[in-house]
Backbone bond lengths (Angstrom), bond angles and torsions (degrees), N, CA, C in turn:
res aa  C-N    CA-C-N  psi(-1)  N-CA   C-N-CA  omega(-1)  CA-C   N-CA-C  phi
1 X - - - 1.456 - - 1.520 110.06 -
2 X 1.350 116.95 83.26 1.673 127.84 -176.22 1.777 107.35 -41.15
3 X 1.508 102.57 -70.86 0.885 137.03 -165.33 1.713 108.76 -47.45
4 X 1.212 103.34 -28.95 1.748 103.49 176.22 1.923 120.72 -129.04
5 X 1.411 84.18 -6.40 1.621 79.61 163.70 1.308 154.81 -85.06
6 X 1.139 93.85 12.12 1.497 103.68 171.27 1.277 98.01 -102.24
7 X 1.305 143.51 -3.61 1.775 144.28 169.43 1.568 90.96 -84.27
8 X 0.899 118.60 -44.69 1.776 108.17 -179.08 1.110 118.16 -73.88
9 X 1.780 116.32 -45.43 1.562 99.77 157.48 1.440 152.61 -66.86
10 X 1.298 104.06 13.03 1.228 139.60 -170.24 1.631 113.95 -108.99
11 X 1.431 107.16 -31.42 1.215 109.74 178.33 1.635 118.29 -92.68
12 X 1.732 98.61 -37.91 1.565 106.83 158.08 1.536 112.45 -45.07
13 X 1.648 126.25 -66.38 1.077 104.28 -173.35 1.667 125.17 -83.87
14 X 1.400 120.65 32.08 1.353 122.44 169.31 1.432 75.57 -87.99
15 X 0.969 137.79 -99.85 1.481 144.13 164.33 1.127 116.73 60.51
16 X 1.497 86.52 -78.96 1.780 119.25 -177.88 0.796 124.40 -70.53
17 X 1.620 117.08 -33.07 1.385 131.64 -165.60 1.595 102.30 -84.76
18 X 1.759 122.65 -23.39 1.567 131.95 -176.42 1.539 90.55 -76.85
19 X 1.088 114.15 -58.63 1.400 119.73 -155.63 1.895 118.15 -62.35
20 X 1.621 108.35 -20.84 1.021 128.94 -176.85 1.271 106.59 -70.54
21 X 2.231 103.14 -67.88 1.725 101.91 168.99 1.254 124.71 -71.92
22 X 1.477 132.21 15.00 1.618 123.04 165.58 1.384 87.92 -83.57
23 X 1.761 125.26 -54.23 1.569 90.01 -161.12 1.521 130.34 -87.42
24 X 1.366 100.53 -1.39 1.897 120.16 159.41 1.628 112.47 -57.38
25 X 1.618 115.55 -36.96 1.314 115.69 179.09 1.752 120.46 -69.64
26 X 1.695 97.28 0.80 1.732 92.15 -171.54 1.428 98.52 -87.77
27 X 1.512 132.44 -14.85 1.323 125.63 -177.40 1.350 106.72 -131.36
28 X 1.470 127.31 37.49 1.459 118.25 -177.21 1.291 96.26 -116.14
29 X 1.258 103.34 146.76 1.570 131.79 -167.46 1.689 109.02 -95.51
30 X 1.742 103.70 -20.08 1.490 90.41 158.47 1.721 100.40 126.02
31 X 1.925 111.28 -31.59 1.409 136.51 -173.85 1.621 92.72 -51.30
32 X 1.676 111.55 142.76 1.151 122.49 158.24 1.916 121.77 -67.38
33 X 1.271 108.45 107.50 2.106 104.22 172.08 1.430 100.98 -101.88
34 X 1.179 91.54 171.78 1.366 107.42 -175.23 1.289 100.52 -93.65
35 X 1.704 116.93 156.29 1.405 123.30 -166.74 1.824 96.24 -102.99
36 X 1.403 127.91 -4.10 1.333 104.60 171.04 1.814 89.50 113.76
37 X 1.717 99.39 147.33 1.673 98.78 173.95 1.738 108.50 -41.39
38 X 1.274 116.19 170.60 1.447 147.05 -169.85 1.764 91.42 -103.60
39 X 1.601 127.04 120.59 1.253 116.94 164.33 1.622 105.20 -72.59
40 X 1.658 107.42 131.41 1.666 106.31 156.24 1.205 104.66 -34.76
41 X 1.490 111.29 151.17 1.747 116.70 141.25 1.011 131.98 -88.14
42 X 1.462 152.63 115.40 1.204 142.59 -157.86 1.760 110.16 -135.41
43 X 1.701 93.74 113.30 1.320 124.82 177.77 1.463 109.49 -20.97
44 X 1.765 133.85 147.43 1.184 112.65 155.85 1.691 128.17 -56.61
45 X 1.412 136.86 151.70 1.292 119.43 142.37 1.334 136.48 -86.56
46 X 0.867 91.87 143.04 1.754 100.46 -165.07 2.012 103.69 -86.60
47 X 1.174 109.09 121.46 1.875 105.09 -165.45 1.479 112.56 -93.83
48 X 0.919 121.36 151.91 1.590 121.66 176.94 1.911 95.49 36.07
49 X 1.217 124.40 109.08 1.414 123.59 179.03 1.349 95.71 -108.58
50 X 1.035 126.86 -2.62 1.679 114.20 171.82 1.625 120.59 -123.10
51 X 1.637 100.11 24.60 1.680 107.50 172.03 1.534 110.05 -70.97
52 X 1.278 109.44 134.45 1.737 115.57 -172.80 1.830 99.08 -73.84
53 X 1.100 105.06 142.39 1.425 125.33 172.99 1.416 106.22 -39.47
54 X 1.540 122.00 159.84 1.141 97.97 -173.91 1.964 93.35 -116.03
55 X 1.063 115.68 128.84 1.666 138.16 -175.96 1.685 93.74 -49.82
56 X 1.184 145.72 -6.77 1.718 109.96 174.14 1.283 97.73 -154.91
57 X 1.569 136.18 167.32 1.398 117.39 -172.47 1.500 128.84 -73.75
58 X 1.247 163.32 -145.22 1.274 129.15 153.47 1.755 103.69 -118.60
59 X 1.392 116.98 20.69 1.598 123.36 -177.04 1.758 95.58 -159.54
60 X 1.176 101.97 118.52 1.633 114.46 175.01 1.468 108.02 -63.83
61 X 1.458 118.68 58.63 1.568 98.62 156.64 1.367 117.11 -110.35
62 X 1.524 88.96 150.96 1.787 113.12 -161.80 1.691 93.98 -78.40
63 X 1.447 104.79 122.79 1.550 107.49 -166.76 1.843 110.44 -79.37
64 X 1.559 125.57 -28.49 0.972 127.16 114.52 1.624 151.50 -142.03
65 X 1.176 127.74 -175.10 1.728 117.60 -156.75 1.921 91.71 -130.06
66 X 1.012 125.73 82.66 1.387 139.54 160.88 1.674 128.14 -74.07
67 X 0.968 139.53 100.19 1.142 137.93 166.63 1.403 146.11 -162.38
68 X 1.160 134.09 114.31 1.303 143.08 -147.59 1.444 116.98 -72.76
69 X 1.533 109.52 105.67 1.403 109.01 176.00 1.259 125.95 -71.82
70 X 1.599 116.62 125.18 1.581 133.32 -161.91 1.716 106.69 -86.93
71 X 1.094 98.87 159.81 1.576 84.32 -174.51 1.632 153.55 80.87
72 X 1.780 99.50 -16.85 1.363 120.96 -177.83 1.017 119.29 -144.95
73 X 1.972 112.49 118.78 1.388 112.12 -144.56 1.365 103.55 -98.67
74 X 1.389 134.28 -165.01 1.693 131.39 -171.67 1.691 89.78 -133.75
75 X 0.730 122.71 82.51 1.586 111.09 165.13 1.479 127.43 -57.73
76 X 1.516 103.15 121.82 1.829 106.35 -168.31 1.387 81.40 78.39
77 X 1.147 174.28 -155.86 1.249 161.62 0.15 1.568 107.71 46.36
78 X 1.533 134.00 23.12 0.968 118.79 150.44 1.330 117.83 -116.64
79 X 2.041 92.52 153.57 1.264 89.50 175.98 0.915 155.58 -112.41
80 X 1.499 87.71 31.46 2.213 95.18 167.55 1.132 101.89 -84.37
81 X 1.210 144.75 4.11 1.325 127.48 135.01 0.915 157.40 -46.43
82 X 1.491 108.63 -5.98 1.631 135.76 -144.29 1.818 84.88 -107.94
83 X 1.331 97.18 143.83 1.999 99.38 173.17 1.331 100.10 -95.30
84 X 1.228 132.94 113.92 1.422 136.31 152.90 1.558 113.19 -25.20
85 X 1.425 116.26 -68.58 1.320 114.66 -164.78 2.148 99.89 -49.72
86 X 1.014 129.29 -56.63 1.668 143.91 153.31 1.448 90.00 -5.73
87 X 1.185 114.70 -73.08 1.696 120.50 -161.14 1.484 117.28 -53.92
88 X 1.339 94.65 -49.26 1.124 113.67 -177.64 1.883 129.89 -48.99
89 X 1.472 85.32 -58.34 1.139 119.22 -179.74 1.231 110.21 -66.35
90 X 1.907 132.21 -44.48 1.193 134.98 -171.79 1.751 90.01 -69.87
91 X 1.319 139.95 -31.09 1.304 128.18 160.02 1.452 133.57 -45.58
92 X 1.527 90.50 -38.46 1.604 93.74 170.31 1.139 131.12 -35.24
93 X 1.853 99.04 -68.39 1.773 143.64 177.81 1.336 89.73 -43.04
94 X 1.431 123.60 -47.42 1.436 127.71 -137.50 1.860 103.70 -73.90
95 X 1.209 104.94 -28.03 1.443 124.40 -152.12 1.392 123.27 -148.84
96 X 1.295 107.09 47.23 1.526 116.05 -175.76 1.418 109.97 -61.48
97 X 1.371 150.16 -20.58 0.902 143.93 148.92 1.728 135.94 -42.89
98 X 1.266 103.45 -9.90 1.446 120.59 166.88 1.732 111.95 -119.90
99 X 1.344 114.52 -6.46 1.686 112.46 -169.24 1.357 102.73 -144.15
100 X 1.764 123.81 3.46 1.176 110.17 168.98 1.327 124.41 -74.95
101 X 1.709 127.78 179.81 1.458 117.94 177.24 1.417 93.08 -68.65
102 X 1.561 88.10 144.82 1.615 112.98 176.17 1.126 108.94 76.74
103 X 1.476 141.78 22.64 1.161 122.83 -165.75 1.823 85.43 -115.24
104 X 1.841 113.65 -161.53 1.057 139.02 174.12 1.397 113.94 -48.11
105 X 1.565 132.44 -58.64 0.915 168.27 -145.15 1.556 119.59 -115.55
106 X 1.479 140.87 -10.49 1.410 130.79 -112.93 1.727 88.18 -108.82
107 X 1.308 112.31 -6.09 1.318 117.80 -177.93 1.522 113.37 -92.79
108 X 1.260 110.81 -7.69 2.082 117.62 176.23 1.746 87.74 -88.41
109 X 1.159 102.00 -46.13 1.773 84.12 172.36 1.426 147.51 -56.81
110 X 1.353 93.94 -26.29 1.792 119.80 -165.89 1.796 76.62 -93.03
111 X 0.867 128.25 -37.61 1.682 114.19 -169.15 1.302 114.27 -98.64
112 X 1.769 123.47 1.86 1.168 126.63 151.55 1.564 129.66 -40.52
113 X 1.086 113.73 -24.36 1.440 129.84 -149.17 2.056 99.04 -103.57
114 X 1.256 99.42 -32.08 1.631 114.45 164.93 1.867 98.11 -56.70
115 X 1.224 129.49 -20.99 1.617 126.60 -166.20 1.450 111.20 -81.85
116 X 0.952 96.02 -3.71 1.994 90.42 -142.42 2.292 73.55 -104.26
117 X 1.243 82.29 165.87 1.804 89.77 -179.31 1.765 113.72 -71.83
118 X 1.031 91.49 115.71 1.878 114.95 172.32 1.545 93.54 115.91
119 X 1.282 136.06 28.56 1.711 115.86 -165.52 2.027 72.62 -109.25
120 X 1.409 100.16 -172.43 1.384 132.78 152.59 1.249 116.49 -55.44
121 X 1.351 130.83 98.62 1.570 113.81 157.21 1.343 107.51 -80.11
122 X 1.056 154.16 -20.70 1.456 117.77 172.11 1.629 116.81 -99.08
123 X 1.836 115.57 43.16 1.390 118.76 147.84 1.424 97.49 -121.40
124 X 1.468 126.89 5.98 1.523 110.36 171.35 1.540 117.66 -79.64
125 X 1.252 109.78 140.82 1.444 116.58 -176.40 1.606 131.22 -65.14
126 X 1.486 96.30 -21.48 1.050 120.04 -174.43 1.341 123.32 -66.53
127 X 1.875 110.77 116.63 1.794 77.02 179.69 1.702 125.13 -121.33
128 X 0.926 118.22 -124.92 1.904 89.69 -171.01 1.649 101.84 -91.55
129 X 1.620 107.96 141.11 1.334 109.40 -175.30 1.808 113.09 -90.45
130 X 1.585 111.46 158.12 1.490 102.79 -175.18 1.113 102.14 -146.93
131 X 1.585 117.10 154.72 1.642 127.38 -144.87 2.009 85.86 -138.89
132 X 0.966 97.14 127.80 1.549 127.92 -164.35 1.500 112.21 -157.39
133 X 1.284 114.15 129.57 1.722 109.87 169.93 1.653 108.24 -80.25
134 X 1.263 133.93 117.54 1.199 123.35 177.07 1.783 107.36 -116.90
135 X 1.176 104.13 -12.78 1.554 101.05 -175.85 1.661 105.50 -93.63
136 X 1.631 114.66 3.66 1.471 106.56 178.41 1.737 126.86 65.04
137 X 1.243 98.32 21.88 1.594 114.38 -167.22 1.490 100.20 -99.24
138 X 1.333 103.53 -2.18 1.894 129.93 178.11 1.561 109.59 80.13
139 X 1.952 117.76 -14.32 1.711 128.98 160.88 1.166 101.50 -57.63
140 X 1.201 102.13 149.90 1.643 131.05 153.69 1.658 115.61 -47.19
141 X 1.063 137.53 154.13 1.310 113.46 171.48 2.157 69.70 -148.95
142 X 1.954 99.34 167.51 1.182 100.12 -178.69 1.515 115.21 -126.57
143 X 1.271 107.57 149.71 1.738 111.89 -169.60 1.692 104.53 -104.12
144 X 1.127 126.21 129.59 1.178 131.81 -174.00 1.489 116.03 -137.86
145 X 1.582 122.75 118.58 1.324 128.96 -175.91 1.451 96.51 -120.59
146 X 1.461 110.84 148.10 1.777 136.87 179.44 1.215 103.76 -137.01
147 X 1.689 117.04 130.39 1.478 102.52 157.19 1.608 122.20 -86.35
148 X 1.473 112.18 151.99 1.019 120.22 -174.00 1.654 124.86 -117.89
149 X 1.954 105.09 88.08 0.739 140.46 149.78 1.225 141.45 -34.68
150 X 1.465 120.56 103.79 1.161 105.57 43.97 2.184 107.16 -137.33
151 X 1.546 88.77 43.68 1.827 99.53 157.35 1.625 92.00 -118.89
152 X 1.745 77.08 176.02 1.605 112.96 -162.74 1.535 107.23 -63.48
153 X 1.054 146.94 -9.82 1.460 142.38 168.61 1.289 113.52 -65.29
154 X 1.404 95.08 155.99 1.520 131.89 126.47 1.399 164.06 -100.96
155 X 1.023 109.55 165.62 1.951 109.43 -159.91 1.427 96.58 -104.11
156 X 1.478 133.05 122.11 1.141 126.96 164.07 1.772 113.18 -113.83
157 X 1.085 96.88 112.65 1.915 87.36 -170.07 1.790 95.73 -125.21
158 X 1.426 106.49 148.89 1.599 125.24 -176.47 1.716 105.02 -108.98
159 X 1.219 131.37 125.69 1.195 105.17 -178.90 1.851 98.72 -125.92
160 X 1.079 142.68 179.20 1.344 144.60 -151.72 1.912 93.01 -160.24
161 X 1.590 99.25 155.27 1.477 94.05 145.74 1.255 129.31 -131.61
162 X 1.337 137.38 121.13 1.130 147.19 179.52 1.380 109.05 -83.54
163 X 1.909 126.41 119.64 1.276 117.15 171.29 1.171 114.05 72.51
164 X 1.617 103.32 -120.91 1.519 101.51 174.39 1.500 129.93 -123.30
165 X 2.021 93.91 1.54 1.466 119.17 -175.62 1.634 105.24 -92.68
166 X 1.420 107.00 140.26 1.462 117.17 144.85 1.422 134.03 -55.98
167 X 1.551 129.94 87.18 1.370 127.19 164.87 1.603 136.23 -67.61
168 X 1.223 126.41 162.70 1.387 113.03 -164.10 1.620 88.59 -131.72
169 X 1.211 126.02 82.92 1.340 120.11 -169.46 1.451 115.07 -100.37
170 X 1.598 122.79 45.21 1.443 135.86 -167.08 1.319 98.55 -169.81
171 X 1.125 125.49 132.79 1.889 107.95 146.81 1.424 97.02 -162.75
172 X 1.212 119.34 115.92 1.614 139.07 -168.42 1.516 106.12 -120.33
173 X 1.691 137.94 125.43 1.301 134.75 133.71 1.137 129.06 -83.04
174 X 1.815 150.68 137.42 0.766 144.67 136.20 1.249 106.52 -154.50
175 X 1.752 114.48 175.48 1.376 134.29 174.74 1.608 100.84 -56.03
176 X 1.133 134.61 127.22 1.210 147.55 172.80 1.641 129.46 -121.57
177 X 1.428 104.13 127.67 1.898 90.34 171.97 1.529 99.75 -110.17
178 X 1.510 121.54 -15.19 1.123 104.67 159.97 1.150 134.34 -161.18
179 X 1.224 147.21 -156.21 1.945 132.04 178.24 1.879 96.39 -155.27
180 X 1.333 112.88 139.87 0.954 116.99 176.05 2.193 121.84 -149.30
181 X 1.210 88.36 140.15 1.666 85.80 -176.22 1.706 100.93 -94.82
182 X 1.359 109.45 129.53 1.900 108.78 166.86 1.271 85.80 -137.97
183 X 1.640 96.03 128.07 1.284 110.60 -176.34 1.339 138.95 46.62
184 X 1.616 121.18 -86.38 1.801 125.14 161.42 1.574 100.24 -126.12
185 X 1.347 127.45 25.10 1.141 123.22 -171.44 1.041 109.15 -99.60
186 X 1.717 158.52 176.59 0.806 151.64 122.03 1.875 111.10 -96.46
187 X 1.317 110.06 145.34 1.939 109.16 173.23 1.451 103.41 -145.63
188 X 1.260 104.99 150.25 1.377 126.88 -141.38 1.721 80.89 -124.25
189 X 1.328 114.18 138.94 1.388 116.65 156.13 1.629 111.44 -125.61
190 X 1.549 119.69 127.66 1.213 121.07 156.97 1.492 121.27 -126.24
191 X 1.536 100.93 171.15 1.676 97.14 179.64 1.428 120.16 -96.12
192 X 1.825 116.28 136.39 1.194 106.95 174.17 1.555 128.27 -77.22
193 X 1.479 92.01 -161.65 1.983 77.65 -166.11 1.889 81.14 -115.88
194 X 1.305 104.16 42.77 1.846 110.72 160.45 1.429 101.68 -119.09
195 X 1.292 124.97 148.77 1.710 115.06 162.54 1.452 115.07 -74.69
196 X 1.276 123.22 149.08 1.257 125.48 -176.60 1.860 129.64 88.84
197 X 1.265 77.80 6.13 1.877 94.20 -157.66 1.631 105.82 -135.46
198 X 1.883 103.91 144.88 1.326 85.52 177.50 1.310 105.35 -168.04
199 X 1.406 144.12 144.45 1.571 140.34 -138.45 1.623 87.94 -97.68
200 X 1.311 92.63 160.48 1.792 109.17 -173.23 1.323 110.14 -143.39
201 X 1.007 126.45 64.70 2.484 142.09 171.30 1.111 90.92 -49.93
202 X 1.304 130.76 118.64 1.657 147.09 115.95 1.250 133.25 -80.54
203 X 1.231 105.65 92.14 1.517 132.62 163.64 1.643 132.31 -53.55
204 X 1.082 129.78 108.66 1.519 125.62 -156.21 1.613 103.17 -136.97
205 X 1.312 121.77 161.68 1.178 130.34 -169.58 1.499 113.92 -96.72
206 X 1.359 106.66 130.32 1.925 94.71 -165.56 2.122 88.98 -128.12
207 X 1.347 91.76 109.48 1.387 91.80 -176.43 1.296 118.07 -65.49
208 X 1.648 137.09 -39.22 1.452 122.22 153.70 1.370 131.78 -26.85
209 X 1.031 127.17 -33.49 1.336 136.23 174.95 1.340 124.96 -104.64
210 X 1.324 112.53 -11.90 1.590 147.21 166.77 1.732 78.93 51.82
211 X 1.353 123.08 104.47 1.392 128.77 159.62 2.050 99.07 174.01
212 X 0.829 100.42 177.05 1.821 123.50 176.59 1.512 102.87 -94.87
213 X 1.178 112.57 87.60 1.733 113.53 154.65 1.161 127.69 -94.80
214 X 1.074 96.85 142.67 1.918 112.71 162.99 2.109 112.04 -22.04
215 X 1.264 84.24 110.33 1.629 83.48 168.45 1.372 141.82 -82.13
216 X 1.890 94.04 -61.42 1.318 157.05 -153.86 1.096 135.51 -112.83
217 X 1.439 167.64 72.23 1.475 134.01 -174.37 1.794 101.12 -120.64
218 X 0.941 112.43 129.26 1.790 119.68 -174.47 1.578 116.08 -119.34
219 X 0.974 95.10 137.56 1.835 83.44 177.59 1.400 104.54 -123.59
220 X 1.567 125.16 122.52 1.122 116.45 -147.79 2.048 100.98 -134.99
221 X 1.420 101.51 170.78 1.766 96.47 -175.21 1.423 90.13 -122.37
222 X 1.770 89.85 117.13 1.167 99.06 177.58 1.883 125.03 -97.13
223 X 1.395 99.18 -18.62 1.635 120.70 154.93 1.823 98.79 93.76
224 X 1.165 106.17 13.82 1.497 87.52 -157.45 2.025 103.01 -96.34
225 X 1.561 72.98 0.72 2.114 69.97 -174.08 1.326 110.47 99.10
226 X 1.055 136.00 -24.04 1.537 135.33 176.72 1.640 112.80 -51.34
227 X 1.842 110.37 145.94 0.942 96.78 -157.83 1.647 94.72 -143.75
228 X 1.035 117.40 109.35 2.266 97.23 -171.20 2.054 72.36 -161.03
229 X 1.896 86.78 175.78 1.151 110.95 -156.20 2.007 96.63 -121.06
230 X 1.188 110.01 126.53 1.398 105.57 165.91 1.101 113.07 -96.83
231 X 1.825 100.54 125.58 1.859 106.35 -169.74 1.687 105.64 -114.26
232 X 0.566 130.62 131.73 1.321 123.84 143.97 1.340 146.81 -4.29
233 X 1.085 135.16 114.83 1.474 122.43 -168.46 1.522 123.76 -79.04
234 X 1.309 121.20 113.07 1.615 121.13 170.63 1.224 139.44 -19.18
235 X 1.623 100.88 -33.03 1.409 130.53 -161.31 1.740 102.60 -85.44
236 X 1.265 117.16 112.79 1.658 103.43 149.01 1.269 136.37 -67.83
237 X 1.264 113.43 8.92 1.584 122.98 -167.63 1.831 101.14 -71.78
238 X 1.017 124.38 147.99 1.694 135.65 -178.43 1.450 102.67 -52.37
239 X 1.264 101.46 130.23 1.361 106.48 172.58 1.477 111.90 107.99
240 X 1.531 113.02 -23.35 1.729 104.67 -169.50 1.389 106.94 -96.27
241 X 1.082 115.74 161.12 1.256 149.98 169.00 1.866 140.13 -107.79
């Protein structure tokens, strides 16, 4: 975990360094010692300074995924009003190329129909929706996950309302163990293809572009022994991976 270890190694050795003078304080008389040479500081180096940029990114993420859901209205302009299963579904319509028969997906569709009242809830894909302000506009905006049947993913989509339309200003696939809101963030947990280890996407709201982009990506040790492979998503539809 690049991105945070030097805050942990930093905190370990405050740590050490408390734990050292509590137990120096049971026999110190109070005299000033010396703490030991001063480490130099030494500048980063900068490597190869004349390697050419590299021409394409080296991970296809879609910087953002905008698009206006047709078909599903916001009553009052709010949107816990809005029916998930509606949302969902107007995605379906939206994108038969990822949810038609035979396609990637064609089995979150066929089990759409378990959603609606008298079906199966535990073959609906759908799973519980959550209302969070993430765009800071001080509204609610809503988070909505589907599994996507009949592989191991999931659908993580953010939707907003603009005016009087429903926007979809997120839409992420992958293998997931978990999803989490901190604060306006959204983070994505999946498993790596190491045991013990497992990728962590933070998703954040970038108002120029008015959508949820890519922040973050961490690869972290989680110790627990777990062991799965993050693949890629089949789907060309926006947002996958």
């Amino acid at each position: 975990m690049p991105a945070r270890r030097p805050a942990r190694t930093a905190l370990a050795l405050a740590a050490v360094a408390l734990l050292s003078a509590s137990a120096a304080a049971c026999g110190d008389t109070g005299a000033l010692r010396g703490a030991g040479p001063t480490t130099t500081a030494v500048s980063p180096t900068r490597l190869w300074p004349d390697l050419r940029p590299a021409s394409s990114p080296a991970y296809p993420y879609d910087v953002a995924t905008r698009e206006t859901v047709k078909g599903v209205t916001v009553p009052g302009g709010d949107i816990r009003k809005v029916d998930p299963v509606a949302v969902v579904t107007a995605e379906l319509t939206a994108h038969p190329d990822d949810y038609g028969p035979k396609r990637a997906y064609h089995a979150t569709a066929e089990r759409m129909r378990q959603c609606r009242s008298g079906g199966d809830r535990e073959r609906c894909p759908l799973l519980k929706p959550y209302h969070r302000d993430l765009t800071g506009d001080g509204r609610a905006d809503l988070t909505l996950g589907f599994r996507l049947y009949p592989t191991n993913q999931t659908a993580v989509r953010v939707y907003t309302v603009e005016g009087k339309r429903l926007v979809r200003v997120l839409a992420d696939n992958d293998a997931l163990t978990g999803v989490e809101l901190a604060g306006r963030a959204l983070i994505e947990r999946s498993p790596a293809d190491t045991s013990g280890y497992e990728y962590r996407t933070t998703w954040v709201w970038d108002p120029g572009q008015r959508a949820m982009v890519f922040s973050r990506d961490e690869y972290l040790h989680v110790g627990d022994g777990r062991h799965g492979m993050r693949t890629p998503s089949p789907s060309a539809s926006p947002g996958a991976r």
